[in-house]
C-alpha positions as CSV (number, residue, x, y, z in Angstrom):
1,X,51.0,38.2,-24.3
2,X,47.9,38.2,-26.9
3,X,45.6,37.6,-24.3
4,X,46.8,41.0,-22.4
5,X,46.9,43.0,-25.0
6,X,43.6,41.9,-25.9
7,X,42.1,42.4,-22.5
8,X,43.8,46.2,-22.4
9,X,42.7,46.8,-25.5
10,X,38.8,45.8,-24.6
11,X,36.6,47.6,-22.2
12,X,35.8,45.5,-18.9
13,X,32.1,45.4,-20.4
14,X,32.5,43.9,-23.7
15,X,35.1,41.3,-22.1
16,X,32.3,40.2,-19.8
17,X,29.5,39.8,-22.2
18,X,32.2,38.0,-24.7
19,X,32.7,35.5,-21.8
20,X,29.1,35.0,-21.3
21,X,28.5,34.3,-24.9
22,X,31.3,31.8,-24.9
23,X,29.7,29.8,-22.0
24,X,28.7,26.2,-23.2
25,X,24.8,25.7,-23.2
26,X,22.8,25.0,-19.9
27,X,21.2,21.9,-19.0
28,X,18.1,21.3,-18.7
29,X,15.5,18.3,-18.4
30,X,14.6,18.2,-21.8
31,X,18.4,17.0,-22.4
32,X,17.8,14.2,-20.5
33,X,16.6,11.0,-22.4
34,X,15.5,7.3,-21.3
35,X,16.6,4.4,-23.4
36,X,15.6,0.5,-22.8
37,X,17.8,-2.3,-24.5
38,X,17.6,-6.5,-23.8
39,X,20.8,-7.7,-21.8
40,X,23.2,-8.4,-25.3
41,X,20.0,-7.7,-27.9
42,X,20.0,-4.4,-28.6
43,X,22.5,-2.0,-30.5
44,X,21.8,1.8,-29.0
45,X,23.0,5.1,-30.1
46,X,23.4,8.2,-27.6
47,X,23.8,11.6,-29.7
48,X,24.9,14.8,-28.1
49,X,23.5,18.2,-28.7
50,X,23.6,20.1,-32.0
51,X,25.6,22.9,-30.7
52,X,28.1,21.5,-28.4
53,X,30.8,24.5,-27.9
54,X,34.0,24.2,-28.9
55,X,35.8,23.2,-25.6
56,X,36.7,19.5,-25.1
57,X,33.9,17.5,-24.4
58,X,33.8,14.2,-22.5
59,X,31.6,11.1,-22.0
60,X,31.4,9.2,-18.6
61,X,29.3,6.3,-17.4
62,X,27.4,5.8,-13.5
63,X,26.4,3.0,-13.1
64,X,22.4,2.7,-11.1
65,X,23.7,1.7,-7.9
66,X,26.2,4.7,-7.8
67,X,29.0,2.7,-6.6
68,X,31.0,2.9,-10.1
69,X,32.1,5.7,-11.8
70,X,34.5,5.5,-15.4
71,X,35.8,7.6,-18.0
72,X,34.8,6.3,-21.6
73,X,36.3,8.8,-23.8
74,X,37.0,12.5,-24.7
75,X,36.7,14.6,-27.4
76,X,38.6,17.5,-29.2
77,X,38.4,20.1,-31.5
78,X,40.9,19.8,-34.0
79,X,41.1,22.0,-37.2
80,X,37.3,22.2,-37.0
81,X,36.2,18.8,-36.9
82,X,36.1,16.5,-33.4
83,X,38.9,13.9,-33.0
84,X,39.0,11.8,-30.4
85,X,41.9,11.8,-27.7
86,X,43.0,8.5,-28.7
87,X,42.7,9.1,-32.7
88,X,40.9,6.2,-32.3
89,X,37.2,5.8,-33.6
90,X,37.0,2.1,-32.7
91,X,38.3,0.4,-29.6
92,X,37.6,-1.6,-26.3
93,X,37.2,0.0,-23.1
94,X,38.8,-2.8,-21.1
95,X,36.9,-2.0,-17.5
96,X,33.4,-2.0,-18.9
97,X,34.4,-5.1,-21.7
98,X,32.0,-3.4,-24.2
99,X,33.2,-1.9,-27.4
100,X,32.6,1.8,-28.0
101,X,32.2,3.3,-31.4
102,X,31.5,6.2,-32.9
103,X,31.4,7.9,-36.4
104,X,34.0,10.1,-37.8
105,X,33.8,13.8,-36.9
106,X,31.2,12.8,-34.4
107,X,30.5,13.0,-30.2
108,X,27.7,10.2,-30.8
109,X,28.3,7.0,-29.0
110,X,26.8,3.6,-30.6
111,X,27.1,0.1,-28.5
112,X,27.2,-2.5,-30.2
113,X,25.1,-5.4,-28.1
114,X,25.2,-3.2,-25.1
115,X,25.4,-5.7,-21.7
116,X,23.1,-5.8,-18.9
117,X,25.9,-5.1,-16.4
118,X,26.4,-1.3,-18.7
119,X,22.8,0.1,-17.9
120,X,23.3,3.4,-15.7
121,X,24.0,7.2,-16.5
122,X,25.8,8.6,-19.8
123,X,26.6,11.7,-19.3
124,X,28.2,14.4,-22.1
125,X,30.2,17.3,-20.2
126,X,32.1,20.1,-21.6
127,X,35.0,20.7,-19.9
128,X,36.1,24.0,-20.2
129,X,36.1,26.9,-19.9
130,X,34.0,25.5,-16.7
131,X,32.7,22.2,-16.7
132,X,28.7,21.9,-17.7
133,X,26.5,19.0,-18.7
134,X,25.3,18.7,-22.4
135,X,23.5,15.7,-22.6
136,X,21.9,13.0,-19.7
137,X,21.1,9.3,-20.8
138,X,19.8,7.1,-18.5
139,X,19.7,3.6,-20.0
140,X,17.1,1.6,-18.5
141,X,18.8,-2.6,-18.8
142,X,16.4,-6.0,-19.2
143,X,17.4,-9.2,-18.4
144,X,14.5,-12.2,-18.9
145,X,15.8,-16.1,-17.8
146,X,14.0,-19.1,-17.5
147,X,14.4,-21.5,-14.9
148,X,17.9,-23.5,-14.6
149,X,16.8,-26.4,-12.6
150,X,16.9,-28.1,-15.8
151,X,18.2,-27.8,-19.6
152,X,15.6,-29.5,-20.9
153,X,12.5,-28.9,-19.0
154,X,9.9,-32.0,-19.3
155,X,6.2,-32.0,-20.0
156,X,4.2,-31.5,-16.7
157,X,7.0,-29.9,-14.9
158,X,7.2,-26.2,-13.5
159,X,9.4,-23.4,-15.3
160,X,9.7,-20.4,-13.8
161,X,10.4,-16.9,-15.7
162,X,12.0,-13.6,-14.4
163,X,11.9,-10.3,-16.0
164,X,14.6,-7.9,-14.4
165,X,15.2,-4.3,-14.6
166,X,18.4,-2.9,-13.9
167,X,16.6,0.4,-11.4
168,X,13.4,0.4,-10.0
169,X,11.4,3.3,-11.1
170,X,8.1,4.6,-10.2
171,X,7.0,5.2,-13.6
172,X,8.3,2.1,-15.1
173,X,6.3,-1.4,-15.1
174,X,6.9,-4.9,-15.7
175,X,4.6,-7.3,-16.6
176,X,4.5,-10.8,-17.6
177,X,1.2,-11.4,-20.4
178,X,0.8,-14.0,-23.1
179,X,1.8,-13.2,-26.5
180,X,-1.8,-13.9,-27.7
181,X,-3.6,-11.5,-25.9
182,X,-6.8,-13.0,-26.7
183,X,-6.0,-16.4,-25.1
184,X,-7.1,-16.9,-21.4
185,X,-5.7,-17.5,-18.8
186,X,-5.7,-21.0,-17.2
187,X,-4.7,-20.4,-13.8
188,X,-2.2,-22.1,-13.6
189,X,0.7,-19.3,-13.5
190,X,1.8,-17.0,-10.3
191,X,3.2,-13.8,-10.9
192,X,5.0,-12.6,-8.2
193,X,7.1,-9.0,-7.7
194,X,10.4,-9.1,-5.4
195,X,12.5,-6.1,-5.4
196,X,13.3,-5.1,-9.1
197,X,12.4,-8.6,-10.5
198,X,8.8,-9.9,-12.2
199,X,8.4,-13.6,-12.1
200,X,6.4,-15.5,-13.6
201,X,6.1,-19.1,-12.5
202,X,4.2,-21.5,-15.0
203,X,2.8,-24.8,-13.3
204,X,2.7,-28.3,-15.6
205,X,4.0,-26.7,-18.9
206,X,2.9,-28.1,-22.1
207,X,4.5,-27.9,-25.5
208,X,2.6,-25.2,-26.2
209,X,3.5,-22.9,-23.5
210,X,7.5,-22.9,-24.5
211,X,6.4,-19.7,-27.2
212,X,3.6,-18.0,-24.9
213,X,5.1,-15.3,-22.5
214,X,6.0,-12.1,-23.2
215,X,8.1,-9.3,-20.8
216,X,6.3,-5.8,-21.5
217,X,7.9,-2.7,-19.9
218,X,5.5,-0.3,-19.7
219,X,6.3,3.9,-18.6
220,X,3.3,5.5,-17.2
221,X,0.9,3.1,-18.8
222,X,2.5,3.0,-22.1
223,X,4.0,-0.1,-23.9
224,X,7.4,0.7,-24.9
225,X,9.4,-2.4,-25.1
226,X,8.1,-6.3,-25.4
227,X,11.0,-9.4,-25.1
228,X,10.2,-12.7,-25.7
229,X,11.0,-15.6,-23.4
230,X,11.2,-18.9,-25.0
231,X,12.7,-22.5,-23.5
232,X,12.0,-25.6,-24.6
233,X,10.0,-28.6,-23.6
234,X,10.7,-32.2,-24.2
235,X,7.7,-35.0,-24.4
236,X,10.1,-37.7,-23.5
237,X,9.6,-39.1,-20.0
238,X,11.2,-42.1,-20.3
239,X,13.3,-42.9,-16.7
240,X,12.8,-39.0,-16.2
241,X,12.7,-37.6,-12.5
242,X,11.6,-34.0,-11.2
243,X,10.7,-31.8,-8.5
244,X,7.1,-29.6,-8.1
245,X,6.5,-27.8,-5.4
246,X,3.2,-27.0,-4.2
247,X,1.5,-24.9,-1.7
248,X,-1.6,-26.3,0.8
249,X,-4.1,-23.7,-0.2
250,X,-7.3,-24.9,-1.3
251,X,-6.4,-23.5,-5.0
252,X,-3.3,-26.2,-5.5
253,X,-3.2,-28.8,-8.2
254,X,-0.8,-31.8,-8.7
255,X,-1.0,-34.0,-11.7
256,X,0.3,-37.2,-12.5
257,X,1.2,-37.9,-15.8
258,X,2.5,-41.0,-16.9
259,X,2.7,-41.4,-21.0
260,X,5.0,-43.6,-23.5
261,X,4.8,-43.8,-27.2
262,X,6.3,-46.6,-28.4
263,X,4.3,-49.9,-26.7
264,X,1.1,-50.7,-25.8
265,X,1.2,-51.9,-21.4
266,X,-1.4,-54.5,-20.2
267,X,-0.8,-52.7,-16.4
268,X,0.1,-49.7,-14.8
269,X,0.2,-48.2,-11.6
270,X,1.3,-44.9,-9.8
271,X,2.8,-45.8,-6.2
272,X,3.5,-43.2,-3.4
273,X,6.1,-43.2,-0.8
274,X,5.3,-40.3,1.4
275,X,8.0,-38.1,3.0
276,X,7.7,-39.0,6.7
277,X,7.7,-43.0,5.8
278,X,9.8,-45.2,3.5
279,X,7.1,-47.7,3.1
280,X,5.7,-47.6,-1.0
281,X,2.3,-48.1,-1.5
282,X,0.0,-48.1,-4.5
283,X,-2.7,-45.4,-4.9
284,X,-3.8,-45.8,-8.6
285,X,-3.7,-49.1,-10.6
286,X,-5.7,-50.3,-14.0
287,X,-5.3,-53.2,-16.5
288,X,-5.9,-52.8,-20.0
289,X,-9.3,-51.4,-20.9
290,X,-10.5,-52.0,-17.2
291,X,-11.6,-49.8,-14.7
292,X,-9.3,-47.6,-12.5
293,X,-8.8,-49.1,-8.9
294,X,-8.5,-46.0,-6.2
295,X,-6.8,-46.2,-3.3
296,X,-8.6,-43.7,-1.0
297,X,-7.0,-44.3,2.0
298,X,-5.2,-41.0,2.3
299,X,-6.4,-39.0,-0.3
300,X,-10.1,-39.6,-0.4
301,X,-11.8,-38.1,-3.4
302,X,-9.2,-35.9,-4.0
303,X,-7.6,-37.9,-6.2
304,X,-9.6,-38.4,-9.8
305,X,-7.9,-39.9,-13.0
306,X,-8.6,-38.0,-16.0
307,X,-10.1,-41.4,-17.9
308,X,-12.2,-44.3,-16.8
309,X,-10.2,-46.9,-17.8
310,X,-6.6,-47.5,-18.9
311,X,-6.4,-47.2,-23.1
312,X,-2.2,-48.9,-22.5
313,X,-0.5,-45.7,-23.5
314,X,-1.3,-42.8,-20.5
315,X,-2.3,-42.8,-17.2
316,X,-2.7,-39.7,-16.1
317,X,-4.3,-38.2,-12.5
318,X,-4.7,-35.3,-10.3
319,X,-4.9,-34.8,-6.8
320,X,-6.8,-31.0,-5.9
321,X,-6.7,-29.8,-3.5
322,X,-3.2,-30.8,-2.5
323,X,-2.1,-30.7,1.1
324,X,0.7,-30.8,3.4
325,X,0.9,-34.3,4.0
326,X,0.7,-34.8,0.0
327,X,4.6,-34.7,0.4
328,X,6.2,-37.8,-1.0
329,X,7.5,-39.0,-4.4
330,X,5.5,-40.5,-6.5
331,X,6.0,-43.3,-9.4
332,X,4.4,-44.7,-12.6
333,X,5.1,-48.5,-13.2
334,X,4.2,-49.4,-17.2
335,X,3.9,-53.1,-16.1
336,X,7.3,-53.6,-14.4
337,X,9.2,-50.4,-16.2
338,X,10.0,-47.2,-14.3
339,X,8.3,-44.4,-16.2
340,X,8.6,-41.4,-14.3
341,X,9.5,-40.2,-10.8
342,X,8.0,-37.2,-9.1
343,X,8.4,-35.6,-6.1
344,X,6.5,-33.6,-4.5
345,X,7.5,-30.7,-2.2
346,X,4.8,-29.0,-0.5
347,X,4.3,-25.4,1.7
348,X,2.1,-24.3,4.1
349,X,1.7,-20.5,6.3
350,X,0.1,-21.0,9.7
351,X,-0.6,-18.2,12.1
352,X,0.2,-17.9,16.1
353,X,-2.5,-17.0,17.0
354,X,-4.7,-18.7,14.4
355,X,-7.4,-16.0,14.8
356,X,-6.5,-13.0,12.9
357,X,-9.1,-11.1,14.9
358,X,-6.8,-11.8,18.2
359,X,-6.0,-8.4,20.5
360,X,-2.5,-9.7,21.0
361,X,0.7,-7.3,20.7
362,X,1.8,-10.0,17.9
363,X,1.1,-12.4,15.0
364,X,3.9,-14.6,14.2
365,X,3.4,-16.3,10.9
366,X,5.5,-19.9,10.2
367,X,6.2,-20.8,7.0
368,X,6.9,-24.7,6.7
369,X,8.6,-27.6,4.2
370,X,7.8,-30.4,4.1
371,X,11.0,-32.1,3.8
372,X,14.6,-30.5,2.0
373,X,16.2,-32.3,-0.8
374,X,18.7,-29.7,-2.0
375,X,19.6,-26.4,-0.5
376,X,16.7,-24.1,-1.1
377,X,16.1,-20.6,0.5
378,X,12.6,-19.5,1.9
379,X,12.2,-15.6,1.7
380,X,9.0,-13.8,3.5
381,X,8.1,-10.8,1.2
382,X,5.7,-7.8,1.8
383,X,3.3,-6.1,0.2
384,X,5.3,-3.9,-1.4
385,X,7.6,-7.0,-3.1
386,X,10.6,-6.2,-0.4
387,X,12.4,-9.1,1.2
388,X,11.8,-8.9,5.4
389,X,13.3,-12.2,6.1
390,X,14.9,-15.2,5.0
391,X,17.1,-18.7,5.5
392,X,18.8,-21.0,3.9
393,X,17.7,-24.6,3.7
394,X,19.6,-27.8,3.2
395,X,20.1,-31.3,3.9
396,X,22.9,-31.4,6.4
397,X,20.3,-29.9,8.9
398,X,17.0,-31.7,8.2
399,X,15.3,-30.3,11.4
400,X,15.6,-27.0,10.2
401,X,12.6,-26.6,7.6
402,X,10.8,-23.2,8.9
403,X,11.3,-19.2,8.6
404,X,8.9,-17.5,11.4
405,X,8.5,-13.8,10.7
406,X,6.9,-11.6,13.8
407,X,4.3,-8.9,13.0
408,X,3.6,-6.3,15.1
409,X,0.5,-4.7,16.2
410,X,1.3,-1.6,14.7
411,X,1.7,-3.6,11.5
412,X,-1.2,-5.3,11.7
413,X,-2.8,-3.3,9.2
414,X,-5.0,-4.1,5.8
415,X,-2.0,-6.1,3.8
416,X,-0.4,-9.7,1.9
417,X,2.5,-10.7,3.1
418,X,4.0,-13.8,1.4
419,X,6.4,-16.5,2.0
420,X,8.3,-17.9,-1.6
421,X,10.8,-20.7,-2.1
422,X,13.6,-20.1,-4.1
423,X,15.3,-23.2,-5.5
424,X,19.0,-22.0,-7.6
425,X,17.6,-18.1,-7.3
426,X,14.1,-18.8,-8.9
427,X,11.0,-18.9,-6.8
428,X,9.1,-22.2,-7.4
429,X,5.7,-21.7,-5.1
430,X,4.6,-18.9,-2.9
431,X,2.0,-18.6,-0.5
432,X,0.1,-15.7,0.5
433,X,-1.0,-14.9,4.1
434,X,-3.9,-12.6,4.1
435,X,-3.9,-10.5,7.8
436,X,-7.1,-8.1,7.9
437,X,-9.8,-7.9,10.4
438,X,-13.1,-9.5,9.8
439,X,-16.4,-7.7,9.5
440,X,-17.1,-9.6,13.2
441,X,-14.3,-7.7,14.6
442,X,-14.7,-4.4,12.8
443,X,-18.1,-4.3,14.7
444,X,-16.6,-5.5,18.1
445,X,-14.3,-3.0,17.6
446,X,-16.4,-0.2,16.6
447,X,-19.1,-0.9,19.4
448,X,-16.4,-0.4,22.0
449,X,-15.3,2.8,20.5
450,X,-19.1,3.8,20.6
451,X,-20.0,2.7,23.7
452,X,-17.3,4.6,25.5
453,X,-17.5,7.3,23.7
454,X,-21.6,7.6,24.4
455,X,-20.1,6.9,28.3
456,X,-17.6,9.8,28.3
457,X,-20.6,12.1,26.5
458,X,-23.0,11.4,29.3
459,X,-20.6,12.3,32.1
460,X,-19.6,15.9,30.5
461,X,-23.5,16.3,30.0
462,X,-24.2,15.2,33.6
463,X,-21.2,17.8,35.0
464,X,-22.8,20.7,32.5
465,X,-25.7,20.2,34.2
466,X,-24.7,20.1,37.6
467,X,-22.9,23.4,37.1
468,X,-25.7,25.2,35.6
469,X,-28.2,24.7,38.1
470,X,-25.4,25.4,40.9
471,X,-24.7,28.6,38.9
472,X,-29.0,29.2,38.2
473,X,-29.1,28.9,41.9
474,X,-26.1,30.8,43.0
475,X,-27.6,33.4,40.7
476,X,-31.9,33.5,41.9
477,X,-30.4,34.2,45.0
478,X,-28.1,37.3,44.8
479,X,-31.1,38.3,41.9
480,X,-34.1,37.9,44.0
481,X,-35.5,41.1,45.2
482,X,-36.3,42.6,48.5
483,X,-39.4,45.1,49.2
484,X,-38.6,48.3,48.7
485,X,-40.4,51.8,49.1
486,X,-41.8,53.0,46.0
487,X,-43.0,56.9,45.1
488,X,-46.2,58.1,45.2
489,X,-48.2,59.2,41.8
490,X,-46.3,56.2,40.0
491,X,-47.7,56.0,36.9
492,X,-48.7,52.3,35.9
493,X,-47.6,50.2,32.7
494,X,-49.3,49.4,30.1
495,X,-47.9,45.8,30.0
496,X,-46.8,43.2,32.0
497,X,-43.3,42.2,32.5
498,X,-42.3,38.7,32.2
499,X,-39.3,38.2,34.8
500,X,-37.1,40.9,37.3
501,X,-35.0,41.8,34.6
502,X,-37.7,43.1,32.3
503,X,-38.7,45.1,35.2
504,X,-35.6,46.6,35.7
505,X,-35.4,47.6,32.4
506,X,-39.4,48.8,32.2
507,X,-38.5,50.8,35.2
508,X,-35.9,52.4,33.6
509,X,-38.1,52.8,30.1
510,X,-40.9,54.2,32.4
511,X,-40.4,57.3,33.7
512,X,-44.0,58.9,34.0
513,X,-46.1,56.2,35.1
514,X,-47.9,56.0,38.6
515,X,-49.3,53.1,40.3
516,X,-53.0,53.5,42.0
517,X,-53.6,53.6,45.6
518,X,-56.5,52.2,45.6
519,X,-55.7,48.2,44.7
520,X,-53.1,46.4,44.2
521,X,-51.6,46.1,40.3
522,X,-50.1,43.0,39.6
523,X,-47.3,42.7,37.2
524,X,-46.6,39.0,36.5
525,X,-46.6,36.6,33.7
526,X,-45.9,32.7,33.8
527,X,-44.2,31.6,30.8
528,X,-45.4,28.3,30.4
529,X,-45.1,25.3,27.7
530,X,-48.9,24.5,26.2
531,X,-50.0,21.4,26.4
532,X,-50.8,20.8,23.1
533,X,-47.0,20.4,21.8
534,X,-47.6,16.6,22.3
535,X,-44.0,17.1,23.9
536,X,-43.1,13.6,26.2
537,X,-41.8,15.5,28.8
538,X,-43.1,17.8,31.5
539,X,-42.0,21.0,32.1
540,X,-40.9,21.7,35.8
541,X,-41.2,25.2,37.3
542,X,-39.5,27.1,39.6
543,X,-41.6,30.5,40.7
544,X,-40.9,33.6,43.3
545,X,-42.5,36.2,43.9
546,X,-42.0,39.4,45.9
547,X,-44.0,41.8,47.5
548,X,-42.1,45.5,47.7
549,X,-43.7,48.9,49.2
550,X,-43.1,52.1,47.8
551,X,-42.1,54.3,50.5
552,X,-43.6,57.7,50.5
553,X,-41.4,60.8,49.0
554,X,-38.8,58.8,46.9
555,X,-38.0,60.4,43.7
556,X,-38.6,59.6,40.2
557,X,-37.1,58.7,37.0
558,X,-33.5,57.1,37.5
559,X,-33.4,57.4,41.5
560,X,-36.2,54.6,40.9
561,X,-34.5,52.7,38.6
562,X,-31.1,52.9,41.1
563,X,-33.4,51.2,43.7
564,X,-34.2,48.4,41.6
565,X,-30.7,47.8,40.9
566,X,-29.8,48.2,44.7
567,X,-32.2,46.7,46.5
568,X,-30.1,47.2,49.7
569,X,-30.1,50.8,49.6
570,X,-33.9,51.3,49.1
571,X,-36.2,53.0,51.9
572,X,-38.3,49.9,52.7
573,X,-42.0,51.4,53.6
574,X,-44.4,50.5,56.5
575,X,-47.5,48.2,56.0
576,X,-50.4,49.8,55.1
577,X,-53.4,49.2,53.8
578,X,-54.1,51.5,51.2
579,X,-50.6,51.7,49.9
580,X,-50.3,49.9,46.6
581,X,-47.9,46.4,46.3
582,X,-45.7,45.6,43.1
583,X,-45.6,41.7,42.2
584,X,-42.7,40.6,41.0
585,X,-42.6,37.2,39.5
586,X,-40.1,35.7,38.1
587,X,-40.2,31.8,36.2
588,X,-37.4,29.2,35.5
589,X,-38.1,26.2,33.9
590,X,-35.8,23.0,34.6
């Protein structure tokens, strides 16, 4: 009842510009905010606008993938200040498990150790009169592991690290770097990019590489968030076993290292059984402040210990560059005590065919294991850090140890691809297959493109040719004059006309001029190339030349000119003697 009396009361006008007025504030990009937080870290705060309206207002969560959509909670004006619908400022939301908060008289939102599984969209709406967005979060999630192959990772083993976003962005960048930005680098980690996960993988840790790596996200260049990664290494080796895995790229290293503390060992001796064969043999063996003994059988001087002799504490080795056949496990004896066991995985990419420069439709790349101990997972990746193809690798099918991936000829492009093995969701090696075309093959390539190209230029040049002196022919001979009769008391040029169309147009220039009757007047020039242009060619020319009469009584002025142009239609005149003869000459040069 108010509201019609108010709206008869009120001219249409003012009612409209009262409702525009009322309208809650547009949104615009400005509103919209990025936030970063570590997975369980961080505590974050998402405000809404100064100047909110006065209709109920509500916040609601997306989450990146779009797949999941919930209500978190509403707010009301009450009496001037803003209640929640629940009278609540504290509580659980029990389908996102992460306790909302918020201050009294307040449409902020605080998370208290905000979860990695919460990153997404926060969006502030009012809801009436018409429903409008206030305020846009988008809250950017980062996870960073280390590897779980073990909880205690040992001295000389591999760790790998991941750094994970919760979107993948254009403008946002991870990175793995050292903490101490002016230390080197060793060479000894791989950083790798699949979909929207950084790893880092770390070969023969030390202790002082448990405190080294940092995650840095980075938005358009800038820094704007560092997390630390730390796990711990253990020196202990005693009865100890592990796994490294290792590519056969002329890069790899593999070290032995054997080490105890507490006794001093008169022998020692690594031993190898290799993965095709059960047999054990020893490669490396010293006594007490002796010299090494080498077993170079297999490895030849690939494998160097890192001393001369054996000091009864360490005995330590590496084998570089490692290949294929490398596979095995490998054990340090202290005298008759069982050290350390390693084994020793290994990768290699070959190519079908091997010769990247091949004109075959396809390349099919193999990536091969050595042998499978555990189920393990090898992944081909692309340039751009997508997954193409993968399998799954265990031990109740031991035949199975390759993923083949097929590359077009239309792919065959300037590009990596790699093949990674993944051991409990963590890569532990990759190997990169470079596929470009050599320099040899750019210049086979581009001489075949030039030589048929200069072959398809010479045939359109020879048929230009052809038709121009079929049409300079066709043309001579419907141009080339026939004798006509000329008038009598023609006066005669001054100059000398250099082909039949300057005639013509003399002719018609020339209306006064007579020709003598005594001799004849020749009107003919040669246009020739001189000699002395040093040119290496020689000019060849084409000359005719017509004799025409001028037939007593024709007329002057344009009726001559007319006969030039018609050389049928002139009055041809008798030979004679004393009658004067035009020259026509007319040149063509080839």
């Amino acid at each position: 009842m108010i509201l019609w009396l108010f709206h008869s009361m009120m001219p249409t006008g003012l009612i409209l510009s009262i409702f525009i007025v009322l309208l809650p504030p547009v949104f615009t990009e400005r509103n919209s905010n990025t936030v970063y937080f570590v997975d369980g870290q961080n505590d974050i705060s998402l405000k809404g606008p100064d100047n909110p309206g006065r209709g109920p207002v509500v916040w609601e969560w997306t989450s990146h993938s779009g797949q999941e959509k919930k209500h978190l909670v509403t707010f009301k004006k009450i009496s001037g200040s803003w209640r929640d619908s629940k009278q609540s400022k504290y509580y659980q939301n029990k389908k996102l498990h992460q306790w909302i908060n918020w201050d009294y008289d307040s449409i902020n939102l605080r998370f208290t150790n905000l979860t990695f599984n919460l990153a997404g969209l926060f969006t502030l709406s009012q809801t009436q009169p018409i429903k409008s967005i206030l305020k846009k979060y988008n809250v950017f999630g980062i996870k960073v592991a280390s590897g779980t192959q073990y909880r205690h990772h040992r001295v000389n083993s591999d760790v790998t690290l991941s750094c994970t976003i919760s979107k993948h962005s254009d403008t946002v960048c991870l990175q793995w770097k050292r903490r101490d930005s002016s230390q080197q680098s060793n060479g000894k980690t791989d950083q790798i990019r699949v979909n929207n996960t950084v790893y880092l993988m770390v070969k023969h840790i030390t202790m002082e590489d448990k405190k080294m790596y940092v995650c840095e996200v980075q938005e358009n260049g800038s820094m704007v968030l560092k997390v630390n990664q730390d796990f711990h290494v253990s020196e202990y080796l005693f009865i100890k076993s592990y796994t490294l895995y290792r590519s056969d790229t002329d890069h790899s290293e593999f070290k032995l290292v054997c080490q105890y503390f507490d006794n001093q060992f008169e022998t020692v001796a690594w031993r190898r059984r290799s993965a095709a064969q059960n047999q054990e043999k020893i490669i490396a063996s010293a006594t007490r402040s002796q010299p090494i003994s080498i077993d170079r059988t297999h490895f030849g001087n690939r494998l160097v210990p890192t001393t001369s002799r054996f000091n009864g504490v360490n005995f330590n080795a590496r084998i570089v560059p490692v290949l294929f056949e490398d596979a095995g496990v490998y054990t340090c004896f202290l005298q008759a005590n069982k050290i350390v066991t390693i084994t020793l995985i290994t990768v290699k990419v070959t190519a079908e065919p091997s010769d990247a420069e091949t004109e075959e439709d396809s390349i099919t790349l193999t990536c091969s294991v050595s042998h499978v101990t555990e189920s393990i997972r090898l992944v081909w990746i692309n340039n751009d850090g997508k997954i193409i193809e993968e399998k799954t690798l265990n031990k109740r099918n031991r035949k199975e140890k390759s993923l083949r991936l097929i590359i077009e000829k239309a792919d065959r492009g300037r590009g990596k691809w790699m093949c990674v093995l993944f051991q409990q969701n963590m890569p532990q090696v990759s190997v990169p297959y470079y596929l470009e075309l050599s320099e040899h093959s750019a210049f086979h390539h581009t001489n075949v493109i030039v030589f048929v190209s200069l072959a398809l230029l010479l045939i359109i040049v020879l048929v230009l040719v052809l038709s121009l002196r079929k049409c300079k022919g066709a043309g001579s001979k419907s141009q080339r004059p026939t004798p006509v009769q000329q008038k009598e008391n023609v006066e005669d040029t001054s100059q000398p006309v250099s082909n039949f169309n300057e005639v013509q147009q003399m002719q018609a220039d020339t209306k006064s001029s007579v020709l003598g009757t005594s001799s004849f007047s020749e009107y003919a020039t040669v246009n020739r190339k001189a000699k002395a242009d040093n040119t290496e060619t020689e000019d060849i020319h084409y000359a005719a030349i017509n004799f025409q009469r001028i037939a007593p009584g024709s007329k002057k002025g344009a009726e001559r000119t007319q006969s030039i142009k018609n050389p049928s239609e002139v009055e041809l005149g008798t030979s004679n003697e004393e009658d004067s003869s035009i020259i026509y000459a007319q040149i063509a040069y080839v």
